[in-house]
C-alpha positions in Angstrom: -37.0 -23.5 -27.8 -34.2 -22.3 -29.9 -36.3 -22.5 -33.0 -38.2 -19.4 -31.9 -38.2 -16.4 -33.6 -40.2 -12.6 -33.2 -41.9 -10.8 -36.2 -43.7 -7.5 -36.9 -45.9 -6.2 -39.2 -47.6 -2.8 -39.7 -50.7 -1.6 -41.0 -53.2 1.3 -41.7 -56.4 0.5 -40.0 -59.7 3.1 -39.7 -61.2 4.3 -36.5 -63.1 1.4 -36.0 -60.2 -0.9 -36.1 -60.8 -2.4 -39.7 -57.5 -3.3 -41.4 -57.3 -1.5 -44.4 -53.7 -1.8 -45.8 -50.6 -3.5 -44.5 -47.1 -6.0 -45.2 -49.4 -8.4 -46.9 -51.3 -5.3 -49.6 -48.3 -4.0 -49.7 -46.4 -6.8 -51.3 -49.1 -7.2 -53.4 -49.0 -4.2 -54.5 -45.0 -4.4 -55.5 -45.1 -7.5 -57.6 -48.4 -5.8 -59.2 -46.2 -3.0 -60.4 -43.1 -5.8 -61.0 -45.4 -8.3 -63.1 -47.8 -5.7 -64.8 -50.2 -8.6 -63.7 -53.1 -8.3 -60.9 -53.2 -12.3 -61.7 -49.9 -13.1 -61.2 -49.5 -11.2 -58.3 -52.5 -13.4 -56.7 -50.8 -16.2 -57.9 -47.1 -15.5 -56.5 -48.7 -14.7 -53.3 -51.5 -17.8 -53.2 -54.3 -15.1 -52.9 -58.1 -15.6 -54.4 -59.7 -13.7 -57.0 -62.5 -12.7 -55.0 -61.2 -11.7 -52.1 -58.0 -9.7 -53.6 -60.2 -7.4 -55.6 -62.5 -7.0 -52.8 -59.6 -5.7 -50.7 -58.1 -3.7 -53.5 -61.6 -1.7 -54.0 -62.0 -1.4 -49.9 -58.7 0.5 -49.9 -59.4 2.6 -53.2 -63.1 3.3 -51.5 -61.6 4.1 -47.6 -58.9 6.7 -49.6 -61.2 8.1 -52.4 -59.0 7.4 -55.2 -57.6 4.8 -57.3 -54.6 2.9 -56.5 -54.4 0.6 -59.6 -55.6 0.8 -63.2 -56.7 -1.9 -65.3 -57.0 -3.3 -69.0 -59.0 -5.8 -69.8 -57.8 -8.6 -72.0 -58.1 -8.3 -75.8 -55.8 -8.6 -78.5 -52.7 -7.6 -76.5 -54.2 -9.4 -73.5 -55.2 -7.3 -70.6 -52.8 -5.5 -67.8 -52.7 -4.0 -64.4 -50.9 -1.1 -63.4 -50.2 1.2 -60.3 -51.9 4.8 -60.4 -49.1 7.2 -59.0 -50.9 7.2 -55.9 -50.3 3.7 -55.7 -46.7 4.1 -56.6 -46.7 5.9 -53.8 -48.2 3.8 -51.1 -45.6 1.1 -52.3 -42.4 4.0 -51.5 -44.4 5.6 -48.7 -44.1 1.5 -46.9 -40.5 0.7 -48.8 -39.2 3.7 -47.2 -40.4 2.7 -43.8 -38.9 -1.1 -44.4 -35.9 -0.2 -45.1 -35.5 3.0 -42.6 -36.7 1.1 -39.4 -36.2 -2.8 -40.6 -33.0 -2.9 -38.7 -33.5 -1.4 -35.6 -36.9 -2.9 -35.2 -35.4 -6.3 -36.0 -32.6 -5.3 -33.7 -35.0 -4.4 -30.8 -37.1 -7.9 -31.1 -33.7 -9.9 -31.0 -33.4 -8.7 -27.6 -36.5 -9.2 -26.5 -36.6 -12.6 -27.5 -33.3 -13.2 -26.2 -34.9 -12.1 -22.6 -37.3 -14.3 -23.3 -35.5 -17.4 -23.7 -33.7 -16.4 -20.6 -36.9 -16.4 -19.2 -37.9 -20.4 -20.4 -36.5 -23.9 -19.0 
C-alpha cells in the first residue's frame, strides 16, 4: 500500500452541476497559447477533434465570449490563438496552481499518511 498516492483537481461547474472548465481545459488551453496549434495541443494531450471543440464552444457559449481565435489553413497554414480573455483564464488557474499547490499538496500528504496508519 505504499504505492498510494492523493490528488486534486478543481473546476468551474454551472448551477446544475455541468463541468464547464477545469485542470484538464486548462492545460489545454496553455499549450494552445505555447504551440499556436489547437491540433497539437489535442495531440500532446491525446484529445479528439470532436469532442475538444465541442468543449471549447460549451465554455465560450456558458461565458458569452470567445476564449480562442482561429485561422484557417491557407498559404501560411492555419493557427490558433488565445483571446485575452483566454489569456486570462489560463493566469486566473496558474495563479491559483502555484498560490495553493503547496499547501494543498501539503494537506493531502497528511491525510494520506492517516490513512495508511489506518490500513494492515
Amino acid at each position: 500500500m505504499n504505492d498510494l498516492t492523493i490528488k486534486f483537481k478543481i473546476w468551474l461547474e454551472t448551477e446544475d452541476k455541468s463541468g464547464i472548465l477545469g485542470d484538464g481545459k486548462w492545460k489545454l488551453l496553455k499549450t494552445i497559447n505555447e504551440t499556436g496549434s489547437l491540433k497539437a495541443a489535442m495531440k500532446q494531450h491525446g484529445l479528439t477533434y470532436r469532442k475538444t471543440w465541442d468543449n471549447l464552444n460549451k465554455i465560450e457559449e456558458i461565458f458569452g465570449f470567445p476564449i480562442i481565435n482561429r485561422q484557417r489553413g491557407g498559404k501560411e497554414g492555419g493557427k490558433t490563438e488565445l483571446t485575452p480573455q483566454g489569456r486570462a483564464i489560463v493566469t486566473a488557474f496558474d495563479k491559483f496552481h502555484a498560490k495553493y499547490d503547496p499547501i494543498l499538496s501539503q494537506a493531502l500528504e497528511e491525510t494520506l499518511i492517516e490513512i495508511k496508519r489506518q490500513l494492515p
